[in-house]
C-alpha positions as CSV (number, residue, x, y, z in Angstrom):
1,X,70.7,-12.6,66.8
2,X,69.4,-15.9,68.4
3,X,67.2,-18.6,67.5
4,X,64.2,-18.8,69.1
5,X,62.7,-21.8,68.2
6,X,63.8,-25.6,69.5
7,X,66.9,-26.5,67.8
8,X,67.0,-30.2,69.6
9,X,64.2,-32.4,68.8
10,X,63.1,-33.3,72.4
11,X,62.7,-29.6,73.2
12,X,59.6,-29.6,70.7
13,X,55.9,-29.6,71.5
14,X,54.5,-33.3,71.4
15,X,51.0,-33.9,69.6
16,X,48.6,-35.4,72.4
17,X,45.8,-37.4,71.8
18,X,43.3,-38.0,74.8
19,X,39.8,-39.8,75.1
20,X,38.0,-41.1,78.3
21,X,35.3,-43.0,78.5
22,X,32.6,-43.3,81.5
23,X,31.7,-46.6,81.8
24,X,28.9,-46.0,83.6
25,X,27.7,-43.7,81.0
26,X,27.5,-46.4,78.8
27,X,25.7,-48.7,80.3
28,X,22.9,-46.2,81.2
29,X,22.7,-45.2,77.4
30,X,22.6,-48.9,75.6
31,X,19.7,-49.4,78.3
32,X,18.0,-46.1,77.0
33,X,18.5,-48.4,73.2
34,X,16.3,-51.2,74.7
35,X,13.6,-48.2,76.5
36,X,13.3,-46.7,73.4
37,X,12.6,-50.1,71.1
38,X,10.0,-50.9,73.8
39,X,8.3,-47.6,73.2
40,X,8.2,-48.0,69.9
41,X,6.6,-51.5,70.2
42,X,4.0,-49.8,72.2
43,X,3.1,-47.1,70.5
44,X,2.4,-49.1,66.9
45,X,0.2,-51.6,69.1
46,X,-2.4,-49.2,70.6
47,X,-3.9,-48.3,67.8
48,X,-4.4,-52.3,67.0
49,X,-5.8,-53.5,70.6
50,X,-9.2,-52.3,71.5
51,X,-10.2,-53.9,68.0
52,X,-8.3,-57.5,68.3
53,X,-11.3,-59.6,68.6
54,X,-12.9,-58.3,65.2
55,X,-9.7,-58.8,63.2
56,X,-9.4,-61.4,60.6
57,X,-6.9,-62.3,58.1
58,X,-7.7,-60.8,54.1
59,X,-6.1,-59.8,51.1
60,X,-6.7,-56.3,49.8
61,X,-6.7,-56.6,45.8
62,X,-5.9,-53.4,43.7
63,X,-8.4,-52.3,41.2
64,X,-7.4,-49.0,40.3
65,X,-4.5,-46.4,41.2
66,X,-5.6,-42.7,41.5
67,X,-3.2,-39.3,40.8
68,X,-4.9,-36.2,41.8
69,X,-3.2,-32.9,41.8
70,X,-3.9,-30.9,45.2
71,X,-1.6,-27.8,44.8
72,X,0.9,-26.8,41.6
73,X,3.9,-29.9,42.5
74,X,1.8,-31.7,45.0
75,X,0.0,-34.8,44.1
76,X,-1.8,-37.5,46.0
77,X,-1.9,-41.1,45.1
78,X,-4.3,-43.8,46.4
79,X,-4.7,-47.1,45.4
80,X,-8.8,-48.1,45.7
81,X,-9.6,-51.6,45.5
82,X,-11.5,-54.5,47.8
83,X,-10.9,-57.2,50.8
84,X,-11.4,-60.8,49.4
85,X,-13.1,-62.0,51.7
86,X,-15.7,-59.8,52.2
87,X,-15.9,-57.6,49.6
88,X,-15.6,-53.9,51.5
89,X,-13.8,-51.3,49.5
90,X,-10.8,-49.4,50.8
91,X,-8.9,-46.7,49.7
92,X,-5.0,-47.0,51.1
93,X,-1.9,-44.6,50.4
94,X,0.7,-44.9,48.0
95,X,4.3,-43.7,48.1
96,X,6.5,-43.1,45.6
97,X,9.8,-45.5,46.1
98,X,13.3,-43.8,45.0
99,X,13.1,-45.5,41.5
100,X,10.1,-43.7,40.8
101,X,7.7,-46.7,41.4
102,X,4.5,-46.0,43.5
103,X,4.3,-49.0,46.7
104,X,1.3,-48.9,48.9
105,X,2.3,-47.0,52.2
106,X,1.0,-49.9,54.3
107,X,3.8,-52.2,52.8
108,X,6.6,-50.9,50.9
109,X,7.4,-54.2,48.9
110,X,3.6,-54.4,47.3
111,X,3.8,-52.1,44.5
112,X,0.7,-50.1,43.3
113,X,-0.5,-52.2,40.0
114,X,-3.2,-53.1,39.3
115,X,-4.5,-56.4,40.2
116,X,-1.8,-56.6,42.8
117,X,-2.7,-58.6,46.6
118,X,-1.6,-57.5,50.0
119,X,-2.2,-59.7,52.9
120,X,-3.9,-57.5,55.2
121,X,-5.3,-57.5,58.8
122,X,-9.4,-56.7,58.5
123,X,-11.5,-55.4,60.7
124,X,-15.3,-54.1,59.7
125,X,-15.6,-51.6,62.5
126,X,-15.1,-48.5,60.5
127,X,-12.5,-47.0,62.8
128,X,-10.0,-49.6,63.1
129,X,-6.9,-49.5,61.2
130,X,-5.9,-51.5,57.8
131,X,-2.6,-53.5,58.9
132,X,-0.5,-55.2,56.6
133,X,0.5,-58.6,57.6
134,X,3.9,-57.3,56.8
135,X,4.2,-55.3,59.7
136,X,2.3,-57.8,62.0
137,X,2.8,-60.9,62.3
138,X,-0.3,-61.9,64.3
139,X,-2.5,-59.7,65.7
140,X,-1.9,-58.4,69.4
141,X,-3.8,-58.5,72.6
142,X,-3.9,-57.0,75.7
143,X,-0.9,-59.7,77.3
144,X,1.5,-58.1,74.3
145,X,1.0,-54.3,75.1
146,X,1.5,-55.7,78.8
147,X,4.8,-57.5,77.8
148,X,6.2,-54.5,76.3
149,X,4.8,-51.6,78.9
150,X,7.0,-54.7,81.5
151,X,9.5,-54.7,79.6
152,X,10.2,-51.1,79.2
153,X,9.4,-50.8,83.3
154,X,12.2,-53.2,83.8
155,X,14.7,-52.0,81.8
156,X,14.5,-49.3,82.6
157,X,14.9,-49.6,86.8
158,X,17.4,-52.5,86.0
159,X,19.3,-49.5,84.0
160,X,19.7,-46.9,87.0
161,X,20.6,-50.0,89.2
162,X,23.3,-51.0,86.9
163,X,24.1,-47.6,86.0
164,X,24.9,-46.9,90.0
165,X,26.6,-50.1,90.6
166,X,29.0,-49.4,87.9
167,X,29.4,-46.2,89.0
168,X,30.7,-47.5,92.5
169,X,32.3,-50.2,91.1
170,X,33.9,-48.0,88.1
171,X,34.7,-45.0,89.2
172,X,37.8,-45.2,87.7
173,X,37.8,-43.5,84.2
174,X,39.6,-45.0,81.8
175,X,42.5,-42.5,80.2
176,X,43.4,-43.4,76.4
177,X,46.9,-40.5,75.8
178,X,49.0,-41.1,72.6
179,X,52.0,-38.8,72.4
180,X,52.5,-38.0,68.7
């Protein structure tokens, strides 16, 4: 009766290991990177812009932290105090952080005590947002949103250029084999 498997070791299948990789590819997608981080500029500045002229800069002080139950496991926790200067009374989220301390939602590293300041960005018109100083710097104008909306326009064009030219340039792909 014979053998039927490979006595000599050359005769054996070889483990191959292949990867390719598009260059082109890659330069469209670390272009869609900067799109996207433009975007998200954009989109936490609108809310901000129509009220730029009435914003000036505060400090929210914490006079009392408030738990109320809304459902059996659910529970809702708002931290109420006033602006200094100015004196109007706001009432802004908490969260509670992974060690089980509660931080205001507007900036994580202010926790909810009592007594507590967070440098704020004020506005008296009621609908304008509460910003924390933490997540802007300064506040924007119209020449910022502009930047960004720019920005975003260029990239992106600039992206299916240099996506095309790479793909004329580069249309070799580039074959990684290991034989095992």
């Amino acid at each position: 009766m014979a053998d039927s498997r490979p006595s000599d070791r050359s005769e054996r299948p070889r483990f191959w290991l292949r990867g390719q990789i598009n260059l082109h590819g890659l330069v469209f997608v670390f272009s869609g990177f900067a799109v996207l981080y433009a975007a998200y500029r954009i989109v936490n500045l609108l809310p901000v812009v129509p009220y730029q002229p009435t914003y000036h800069a505060a400090e929210f002080v914490i006079d009392r932290v408030e738990e109320t139950d809304i459902n059996v496991g659910a529970r809702v926790t708002w931290a109420e105090g006033h602006v200094e200067p100015g004196g109007a009374t706001l009432r802004e989220p908490t969260l509670r952080a992974l060690d089980g301390v509660l931080v205001l939602a507007n900036d994580r590293a202010v926790p909810a005590v009592t007594g507590r300041r967070m440098p704020i960005w004020f506005s008296a018109e009621d609908d304008a947002p509460v910003v924390s100083m933490a997540q802007l710097r300064c506040i924007p104008d119209n020449r910022m949103l502009g930047f960004w909306i720019v920005f975003a326009l260029g990239v992106f064009s600039l992206s299916l250029r240099l996506t095309a030219r790479a793909g004329q340039f580069l249309q070799r792909t580039i074959v990684v084999e290991r034989i095992g």
